[in-house]
N, C-alpha and C positions, 0 to 999 in steps of 0.2 A: 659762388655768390656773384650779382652783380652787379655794378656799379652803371647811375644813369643820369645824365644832368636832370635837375629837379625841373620841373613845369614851369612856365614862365610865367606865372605869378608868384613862383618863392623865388625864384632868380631874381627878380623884379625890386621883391623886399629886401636882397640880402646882397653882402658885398661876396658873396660866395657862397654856391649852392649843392647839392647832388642829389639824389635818390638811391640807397640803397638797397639792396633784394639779397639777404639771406640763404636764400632757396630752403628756407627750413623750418621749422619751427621758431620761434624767438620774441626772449623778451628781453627789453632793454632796460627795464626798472630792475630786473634780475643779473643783468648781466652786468650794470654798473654800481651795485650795489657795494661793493668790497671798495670803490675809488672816493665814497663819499665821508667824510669822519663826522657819520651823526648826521641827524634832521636839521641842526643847524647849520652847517657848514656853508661857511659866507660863500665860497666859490661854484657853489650848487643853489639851483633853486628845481625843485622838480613840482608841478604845476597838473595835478594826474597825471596824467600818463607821458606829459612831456617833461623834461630835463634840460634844463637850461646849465652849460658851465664859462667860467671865466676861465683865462688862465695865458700864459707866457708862451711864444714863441719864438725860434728864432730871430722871426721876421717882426715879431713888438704882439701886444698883448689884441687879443682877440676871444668874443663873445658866442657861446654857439647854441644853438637851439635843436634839438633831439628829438624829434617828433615820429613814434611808431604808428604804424596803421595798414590793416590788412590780416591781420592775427594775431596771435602774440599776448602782447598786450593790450593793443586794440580790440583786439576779440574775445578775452575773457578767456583765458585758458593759455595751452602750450596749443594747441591744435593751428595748424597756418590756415591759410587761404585768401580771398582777396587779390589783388594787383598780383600780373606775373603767375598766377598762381603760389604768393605763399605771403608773409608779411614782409614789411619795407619798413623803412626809416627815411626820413623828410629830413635833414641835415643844414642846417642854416648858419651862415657865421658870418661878423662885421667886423670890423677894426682891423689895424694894418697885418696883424698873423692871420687873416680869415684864410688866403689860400692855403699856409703849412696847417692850419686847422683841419679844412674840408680834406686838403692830403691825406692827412694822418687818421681821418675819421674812421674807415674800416677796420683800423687794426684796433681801434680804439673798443670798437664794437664787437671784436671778436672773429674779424674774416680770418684770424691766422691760426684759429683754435681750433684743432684735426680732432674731434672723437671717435673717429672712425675705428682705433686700433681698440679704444677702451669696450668699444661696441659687439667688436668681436663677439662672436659667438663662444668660442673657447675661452677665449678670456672671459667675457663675462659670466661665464659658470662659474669660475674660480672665485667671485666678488660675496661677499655675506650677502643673504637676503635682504636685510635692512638697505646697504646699497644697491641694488639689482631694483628694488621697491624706486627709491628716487631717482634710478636714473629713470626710470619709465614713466615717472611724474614730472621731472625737468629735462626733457629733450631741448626745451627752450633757453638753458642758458648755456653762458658761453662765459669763458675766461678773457678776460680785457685786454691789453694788452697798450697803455695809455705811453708807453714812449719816453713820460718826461720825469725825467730823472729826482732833479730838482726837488721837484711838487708832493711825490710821494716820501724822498727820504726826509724832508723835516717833518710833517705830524709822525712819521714815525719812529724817529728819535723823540720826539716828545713825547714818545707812548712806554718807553725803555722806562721797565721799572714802577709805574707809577699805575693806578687805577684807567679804566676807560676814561671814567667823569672828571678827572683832572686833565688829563691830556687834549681831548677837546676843547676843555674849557681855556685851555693856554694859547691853542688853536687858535680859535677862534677870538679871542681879545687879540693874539700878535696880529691876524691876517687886516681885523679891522682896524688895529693903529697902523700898520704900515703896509698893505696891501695899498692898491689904486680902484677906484670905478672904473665898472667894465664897460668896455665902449659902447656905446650907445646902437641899439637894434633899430632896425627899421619898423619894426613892430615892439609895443612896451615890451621896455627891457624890464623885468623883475624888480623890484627898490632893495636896494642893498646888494646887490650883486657885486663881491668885487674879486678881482686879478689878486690872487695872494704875492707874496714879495718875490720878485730873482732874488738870485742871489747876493746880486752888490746890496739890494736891500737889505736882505736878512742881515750883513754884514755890518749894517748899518746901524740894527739894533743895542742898542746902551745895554749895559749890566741892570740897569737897576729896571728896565723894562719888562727883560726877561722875569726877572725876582718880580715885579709887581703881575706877571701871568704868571707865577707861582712854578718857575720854570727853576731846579738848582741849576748851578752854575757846573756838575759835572756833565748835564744834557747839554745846554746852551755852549757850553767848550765842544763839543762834539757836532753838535751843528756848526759852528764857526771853520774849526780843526777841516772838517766835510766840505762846506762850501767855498773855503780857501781852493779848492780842485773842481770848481764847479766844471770848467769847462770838459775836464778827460770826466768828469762824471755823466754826462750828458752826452759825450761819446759813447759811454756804456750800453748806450741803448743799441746801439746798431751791432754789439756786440752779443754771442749765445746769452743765455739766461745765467746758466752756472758759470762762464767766465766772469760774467759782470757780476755775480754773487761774491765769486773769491778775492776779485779788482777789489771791491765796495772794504771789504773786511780789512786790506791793509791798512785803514784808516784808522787811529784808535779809537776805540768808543765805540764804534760797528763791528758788529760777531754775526753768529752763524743765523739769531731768529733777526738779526735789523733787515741783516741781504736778505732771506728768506720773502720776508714780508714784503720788500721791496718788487724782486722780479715777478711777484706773487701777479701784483699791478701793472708794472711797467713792462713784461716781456710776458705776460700770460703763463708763467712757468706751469706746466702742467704735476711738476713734480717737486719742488721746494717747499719743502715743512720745518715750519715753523719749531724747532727744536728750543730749548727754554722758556716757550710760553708757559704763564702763569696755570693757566687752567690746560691747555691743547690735551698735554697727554693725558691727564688723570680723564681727561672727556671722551677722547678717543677711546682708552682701554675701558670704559665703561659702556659705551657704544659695543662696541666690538664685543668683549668679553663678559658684562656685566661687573667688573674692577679695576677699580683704578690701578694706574699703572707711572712708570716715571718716563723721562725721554730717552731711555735705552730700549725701553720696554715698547713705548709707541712705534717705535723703528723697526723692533723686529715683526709686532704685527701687521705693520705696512711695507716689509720686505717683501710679500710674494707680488705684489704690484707695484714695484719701482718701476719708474717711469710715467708713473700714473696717481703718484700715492695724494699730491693735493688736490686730484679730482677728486679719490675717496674720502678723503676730508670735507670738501664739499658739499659733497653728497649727502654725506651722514649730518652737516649741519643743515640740509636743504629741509630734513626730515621734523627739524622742532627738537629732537631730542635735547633733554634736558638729563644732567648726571647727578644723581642725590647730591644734598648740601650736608656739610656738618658744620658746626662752629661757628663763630662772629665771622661776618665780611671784615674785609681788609677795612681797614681805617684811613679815610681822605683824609689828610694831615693839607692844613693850609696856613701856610709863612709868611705870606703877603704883607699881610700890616707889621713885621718885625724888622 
């Protein structure tokens, strides 16, 4: 892939620009899809095919704007072409993190994610039909690899135990009482856009806040417990994916699906599965084998592709597959007003 200062009318507009080139197929609504919690998610505003996020940096909080064009998703499909010969991204960022922004923007985008070994010819005989089918339909996405540590481990301790629709919904009320407005673009900035909290923030959060986003207090001690180590947490990133999995886990309240989910985000992990998800395995072993199965059972039939097993998870969710339902949905239990 490669990287190119933006044109000198987004340099113009922005306090930090680039232009990046894939050399491949690519889409970015696809490829950031896994980093957003939901259509609402205050620190997202995606605007067709552009993507606008907030969010912290070392350097102070900064606004970026994600603009594909050339293929991709520009172009209707996975098929590239356009600029360079294949699709680009336009990469915009203002406020004082714009530079650790636009830095961090490739890996963010997926320049560190190798399918090259999954692609294998030999290997890919070895993949079920059903996968072999999407990977030749998603050549276009790519696994993230978003860096910040922080950002991903609170919505998903918020997520530990509890429905989707509550967890967002806690999301999203905390980010908008104690988040900040994103710094202001040189082109309209999105209305509502804001920077969710650092950590001194999140710290900052009262008991009776959490409990009014419907948050119990065994989550909200574990985010606290977690972000007491913000700083070696945020170290993590520079470290493998499965060392910052195992680092994460000494912390109580974090186990094997919080890390999972984590470097899933933050380090691209190609191979960390989600083990105690509510639904993963029974969905996996029906994918796979037409039955549900448990998390011993989803392991062993993603044993012959370690190393690759949360691509094949991917995969198989790229496809729409859905796994019969029996019985009542779980029950959203709301405590707020008690």
């Amino acid at each position: 892939m490669t990287i190119a200062e933006a044109p000198p009318r987004l340099a113009a507009a922005a306090d930090m620009s680039l232009r990046w080139y894939p050399e491949a197929p690519y889409s970015l609504s696809r490829t950031l899809a896994p980093l957003l919690r939901g259509n609402s998610d205050p620190s997202f505003c995606v605007q067709g095919d552009v993507i606008w996020n907030a969010f912290t940096t070392a350097d102070g909080p900064a606004t970026m704007r994600l603009a594909p064009a050339g293929g991709g998703d520009a172009g209707g499909g996975d098929a590239g072409g356009g600029d360079a010969g294949g699709p680009f991204v336009d990469v915009q960022a203002w406020g004082p993190g714009a530079a650790a922004a636009t830095k961090a923007a490739p890996r963010l985008l997926g320049s560190d994610d190798d399918w090259q070994d999954f692609d294998d010819p030999a290997f890919h005989a070895t993949l079920p039909r059903m996968v072999r089918e999407a990977r030749r339909r998603s050549r276009a996405v790519r696994l993230p690899s978003s860096g910040r540590m922080v950002d991903q481990l609170v919505p998903i301790i918020l997520e530990q135990k509890v429905t989707v629709l509550e967890a967002r919904r806690a999301y999203r009320y905390l980010v908008h009482r104690f988040g900040t407005p994103a710094p202001r673009a040189g082109i309209s900035t999105p209305p509502g856009l804001v920077v969710a909290p650092a950590a001194a923030q999140w710290l900052q959060v009262p008991s009776w806040e959490w409990h009014k986003a419907g948050v119990g207090p065994q989550r909200s001690a574990t985010v606290m417990r977690a972000l007491r180590s913000a700083p070696a947490l945020e170290r993590l990133a520079a470290a493998p994916a499965l060392e910052a999995a195992a680092k994460m886990q000494v912390i109580p309240g974090i186990g094997v699906w919080t890390a999972a989910e984590v470097v899933q985000r933050t380090h691209g992990c190609p191979d960390s599965i989600s083990v105690g998800d509510y639904h993963l395995a029974a969905y996996v072993g029906a994918a796979l084998t037409g039955r549900r199965t448990d998390d011993a059972g989803m392991l062993r039939l993603l044993e012959p592709w370690r190393g690759h097993r949360q691509r094949v998870v991917r995969m198989i969710q790229s496809t729409g597959f859905r796994k019969p339902t029996f019985g009542p949905r779980m029950t959203i239990q709301d405590h707020r007003a008690h």
